[in-house]
N, C-alpha and C positions, 0 to 999 in steps of 0.2 A: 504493500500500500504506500510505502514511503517511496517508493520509485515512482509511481504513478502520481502522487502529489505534487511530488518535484517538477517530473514532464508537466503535467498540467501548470504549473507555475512558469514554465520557462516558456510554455507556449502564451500563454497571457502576457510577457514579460520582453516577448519577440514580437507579437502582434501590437502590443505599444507604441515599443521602438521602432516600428514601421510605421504608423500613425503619426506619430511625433515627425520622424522624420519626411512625412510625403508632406510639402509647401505646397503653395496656393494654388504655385502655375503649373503641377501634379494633380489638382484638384480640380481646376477650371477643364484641366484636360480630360478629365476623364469624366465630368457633368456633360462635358459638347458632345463625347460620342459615346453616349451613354445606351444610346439604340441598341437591341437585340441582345443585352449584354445582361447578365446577372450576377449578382452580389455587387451591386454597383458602390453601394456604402464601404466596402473595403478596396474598391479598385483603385485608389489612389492610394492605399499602403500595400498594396501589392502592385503597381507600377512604378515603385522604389524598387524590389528586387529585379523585376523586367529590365531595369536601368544598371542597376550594380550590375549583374552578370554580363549585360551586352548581348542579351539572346536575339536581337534582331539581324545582330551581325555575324550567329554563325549559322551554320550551313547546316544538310538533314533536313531532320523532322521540321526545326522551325520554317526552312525556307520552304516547304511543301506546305507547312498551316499559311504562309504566306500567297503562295499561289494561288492557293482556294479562296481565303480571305478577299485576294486581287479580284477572282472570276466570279463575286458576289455583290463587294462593292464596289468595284472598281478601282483602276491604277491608282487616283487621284488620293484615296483617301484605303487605301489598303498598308502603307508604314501603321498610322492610327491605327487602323482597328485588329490590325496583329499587335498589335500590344497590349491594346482592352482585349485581344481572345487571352492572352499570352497571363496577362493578371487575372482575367476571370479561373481561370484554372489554379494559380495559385489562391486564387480566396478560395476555391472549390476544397482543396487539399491542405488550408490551414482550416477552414471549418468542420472535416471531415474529421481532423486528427481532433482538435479539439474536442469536441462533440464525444465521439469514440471513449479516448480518456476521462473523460466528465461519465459515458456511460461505465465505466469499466469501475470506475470507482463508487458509481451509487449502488451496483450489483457485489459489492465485497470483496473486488479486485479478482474476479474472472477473465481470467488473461485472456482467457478463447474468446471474448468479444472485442477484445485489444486487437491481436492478431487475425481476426476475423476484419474487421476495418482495416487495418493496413495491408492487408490481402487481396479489399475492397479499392481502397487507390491508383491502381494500373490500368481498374476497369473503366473508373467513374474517370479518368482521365480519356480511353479510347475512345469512349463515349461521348464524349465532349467533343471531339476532336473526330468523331463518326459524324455530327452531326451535320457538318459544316458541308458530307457530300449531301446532305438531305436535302439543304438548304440551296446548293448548287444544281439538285432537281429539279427544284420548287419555280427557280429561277427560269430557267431552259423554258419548262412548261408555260410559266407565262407568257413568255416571249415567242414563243410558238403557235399559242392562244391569240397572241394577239397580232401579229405579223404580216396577217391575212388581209385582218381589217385594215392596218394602215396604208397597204400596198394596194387595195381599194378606190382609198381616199387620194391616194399619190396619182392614178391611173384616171383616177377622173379629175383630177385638176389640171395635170397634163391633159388632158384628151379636150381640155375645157379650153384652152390655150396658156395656163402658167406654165413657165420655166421649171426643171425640176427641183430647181434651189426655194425658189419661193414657195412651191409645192410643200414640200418638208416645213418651210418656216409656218405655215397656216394649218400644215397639219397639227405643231406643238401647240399654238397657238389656240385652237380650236380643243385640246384633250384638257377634261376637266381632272381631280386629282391624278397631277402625275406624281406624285412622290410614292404614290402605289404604284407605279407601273416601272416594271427594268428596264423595258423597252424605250419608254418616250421618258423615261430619265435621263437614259444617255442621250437621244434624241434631240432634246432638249441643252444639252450641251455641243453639242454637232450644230444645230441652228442657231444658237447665239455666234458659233464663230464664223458661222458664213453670214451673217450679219454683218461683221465687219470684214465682209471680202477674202478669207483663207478661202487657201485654194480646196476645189470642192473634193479631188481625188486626194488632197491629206486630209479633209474632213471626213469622210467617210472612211476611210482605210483605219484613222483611229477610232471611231466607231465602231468598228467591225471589230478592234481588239479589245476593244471592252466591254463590249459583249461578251464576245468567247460562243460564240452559239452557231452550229455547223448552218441550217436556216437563214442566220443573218450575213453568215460570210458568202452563203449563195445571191441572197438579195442584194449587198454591197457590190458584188462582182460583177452581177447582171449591168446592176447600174452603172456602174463605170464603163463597162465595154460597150455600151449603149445610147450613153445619155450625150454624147458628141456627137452621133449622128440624128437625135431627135425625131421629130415627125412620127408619121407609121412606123417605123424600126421600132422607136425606143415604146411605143404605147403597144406591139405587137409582143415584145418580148417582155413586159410587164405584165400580161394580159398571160400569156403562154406560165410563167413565175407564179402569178396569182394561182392558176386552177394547180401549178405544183402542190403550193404554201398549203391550201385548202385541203387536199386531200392528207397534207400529211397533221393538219387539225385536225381532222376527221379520225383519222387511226389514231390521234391521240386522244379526242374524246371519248374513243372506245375503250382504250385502255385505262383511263380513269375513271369508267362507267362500272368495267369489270371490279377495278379494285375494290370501288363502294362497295359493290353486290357482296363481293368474296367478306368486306368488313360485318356486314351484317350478316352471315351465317349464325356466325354465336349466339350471338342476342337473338335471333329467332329460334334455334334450339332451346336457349336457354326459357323462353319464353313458351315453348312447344312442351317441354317438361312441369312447368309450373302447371300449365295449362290441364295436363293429365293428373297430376296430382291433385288439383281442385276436384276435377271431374272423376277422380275415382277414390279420393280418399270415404266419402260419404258410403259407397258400396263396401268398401272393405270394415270400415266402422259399424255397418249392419250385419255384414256377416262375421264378424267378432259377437 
């Protein structure tokens, strides 16, 4: 038990001195990109160790949580939020210890729940760090979802007589919440710079990389090879890209159709059992 107090002591004692130590402009930092993030109350004492060790600057594991982090939010703002992943994981794993030792010691110092928890740590870390392809799914799909309809709206605004540049500037301009959309997020930052004149094949081409989405490197490529020779060409091969884009929404609203289905098996089982148990408990109670 004196071993376990002590740890518990030194963990309250460490989690301070990270406290103590994370400053304002640690603080501000980690209030601004506070999005998608958890255990936000300690992320600025655990983006003190993210800092001391230098983990953005080695290589491995971190620079592959950095790729994904990249292909979700974007180049712009992917340093940031690999470091809020990079400390949410350390609050993940100072609250886990703590916790564990706090339980380990109200059950009368049962080490098996000690070592049970730190056995537990490897997991609740891949897991964490699993979910980041979830979320790179989740991404793809909407972008996918929606891709369709924008290359609609581009097709007939061209075909209406706009330019394809102004095209895209009316399509942002006309999309109501974008900060839910991945698509006209980045979108949205593609047409503010052709606003001021960048050239349209660097606007697009970084587009397409922040993205990251096989769909939108096809739609950027179409465009480019196309949109210099204009007229029928370019509204032909928009047109031809669109009934692509559609069908492959279409196979994906199937498979997210199936998923639902396959999610609700259980709960209709489990719903099909209760169900007989109402319905035959009364018969078995008579014949008792």
């Amino acid at each position: 038990m004196i071993v376990l107090y002590t740890l518990l002591g030194m963990l309250f004692v460490f989690i301070l001195i990270l406290f103590l130590l994370a400053n304002n402009e640690l603080k501000e930092f980690a209030n601004s990109h506070a999005m998608d993030f958890q255990f936000v109350f300690m992320a600025a004492a655990s983006l003190v160790l993210v800092n001391k060790f230098h983990l953005i600057e080695r290589s491995g594991v971190v620079q592959t949580i950095h790729h994904k982090i990249i292909r979700i939010y974007g180049a712009r703002n992917g340093l940031a939020y690999t470091k809020m992943f990079l400390a949410q994981i350390f609050s993940a794993i100072l609250l886990v210890m703590l916790l564990v030792t706090l339980i380990t010691i109200l059950a009368n110092g049962d080490f098996m729940i000690f070592f049970f928890g730190v056995f537990f740590l490897p997991i609740l870390v891949y897991g964490i760090i699993k979910d980041l392809d979830k979320k790179i799914k989740k991404k793809e799909q909407k972008v996918i979802l929606e891709l369709p309809e924008l290359l609609n709206k581009i097709t007939l605004l061209v075909n209406a007589g706009e330019t394809l540049q102004n095209a895209i500037i009316r399509c942002v301009e006309q999309k109501k919440n974008i900060e839910g959309s991945p698509l006209y997020k980045e979108l949205k930052l593609a047409a503010n710079e052709l606003k001021i004149n960048h050239s349209f094949q660097k606007v697009m081409e970084e587009f397409n990389k922040r993205i990251g989405v096989q769909e939108v490197s096809i739609f950027t490529t179409t465009i480019l090879l196309n949109y210099k020779r204009g007229g029928g060409d370019l509204i032909v091969a928009l047109r031809e890209l669109s009934n692509t884009l559609w069908e492959r929404r279409k196979a994906l609203s199937r498979t997210l159709g199936e998923e639902a289905s396959s999610k609700l098996v259980f709960p209709m089982v489990f719903i099909f059992l209760v169900v007989m148990i109402i319905v035959a408990s009364p018969a078995i109670m008579f014949m008792n």
